[in-house]
Each structure stands twice: as C-alpha cells, then as structure tokens.
N, C-alpha and C positions, 0 to 999 in steps of 0.2 A: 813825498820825495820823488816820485815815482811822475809825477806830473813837470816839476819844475825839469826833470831831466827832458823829458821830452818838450816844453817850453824852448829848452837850451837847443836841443837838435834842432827845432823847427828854426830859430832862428837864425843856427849858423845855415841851413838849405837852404833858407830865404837870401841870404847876405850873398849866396856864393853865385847864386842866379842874379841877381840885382845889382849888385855894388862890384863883381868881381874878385871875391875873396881870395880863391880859390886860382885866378889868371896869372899869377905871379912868382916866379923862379928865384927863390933867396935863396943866398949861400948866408951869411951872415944873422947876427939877432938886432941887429940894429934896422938893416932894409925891413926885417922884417914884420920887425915891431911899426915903425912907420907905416909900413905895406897896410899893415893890421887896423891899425887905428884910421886910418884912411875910407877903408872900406865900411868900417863899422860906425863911423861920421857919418858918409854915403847913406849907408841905410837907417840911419837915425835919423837924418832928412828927410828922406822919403818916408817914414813912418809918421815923423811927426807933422809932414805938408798934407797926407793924406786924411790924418786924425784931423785936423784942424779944418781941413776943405768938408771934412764931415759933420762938423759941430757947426759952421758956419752957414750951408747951404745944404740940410737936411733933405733926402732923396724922399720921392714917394714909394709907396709899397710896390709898384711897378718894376721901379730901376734896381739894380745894385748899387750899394755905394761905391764910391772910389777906393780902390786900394794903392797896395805900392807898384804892384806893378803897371798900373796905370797913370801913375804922378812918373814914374819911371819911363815911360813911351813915350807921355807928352813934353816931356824935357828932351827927348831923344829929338823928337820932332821939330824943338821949338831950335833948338843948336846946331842942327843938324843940315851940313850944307846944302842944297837942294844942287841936282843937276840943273845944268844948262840948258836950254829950249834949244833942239835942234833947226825947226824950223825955219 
C-alpha cells in the first residue's frame, strides 16, 4: 500500500511540473474538474509519446532514454515562436 501511495505522489509532482496542474485558480467544481482532466490528458501524452519513442528507437548504454520531460521541451521547442532576427 505503502508504495502505490507514493506512485500517486510522484505522479501528481510530475503532472504539476509538466502539464500545469497546479497553474490554475478555480472557484468552482466544474472549471476545475475540466482544469484537471486537461492536465492529466497532458501528461498521459507525454508519458505515453516518451514510452513509445522508447520501445521504438531503443538507446545504447551510453544515452539516457527519453523521458517526459524531454518529449515536454521538444514540443516546447517545436511550437514555440521563435524571435525575429534583428539583423
């Protein structure tokens, strides 16, 4: 029992770093139910894009595998508007 509880903690501390669980001001149970479900979609993605980039394209002993917060950066990156060249 004593394990699955800490399962549970690690993964709302994961969710709140990653998905924003934790960024959002409800007054109500409706936003926040939404709010909720939202974030925990969020990090179901990224868990399950990282699991899957792992099974697919196995690392050598050298690398780390990818995790979530790494499938989390490169989406950051990939959406993310770049500045303008001042130049």
């Amino acid at each position: 029992m004593a394990g699955r509880c800490w399962s549970a903690e690690e993964f709302f501390q994961t969710s709140k770093a990653l998905a924003g669980l934790d960024e959002r001001q409800v007054r109500r149970w409706h936003s926040w139910k939404r709010w909720v479900t939202l974030a925990v979609l969020a990090y179901a993605f990224l868990t399950v894009t990282a699991v899957r980039e792992r099974a697919w394209h196995p690392t050598d002993d050298e690398l780390t595998p990818i995790t979530c917060h790494d499938v989390q950066r490169l989406f950051v990156m990939l959406f993310q508007p770049t500045a303008p060249d001042l130049d």
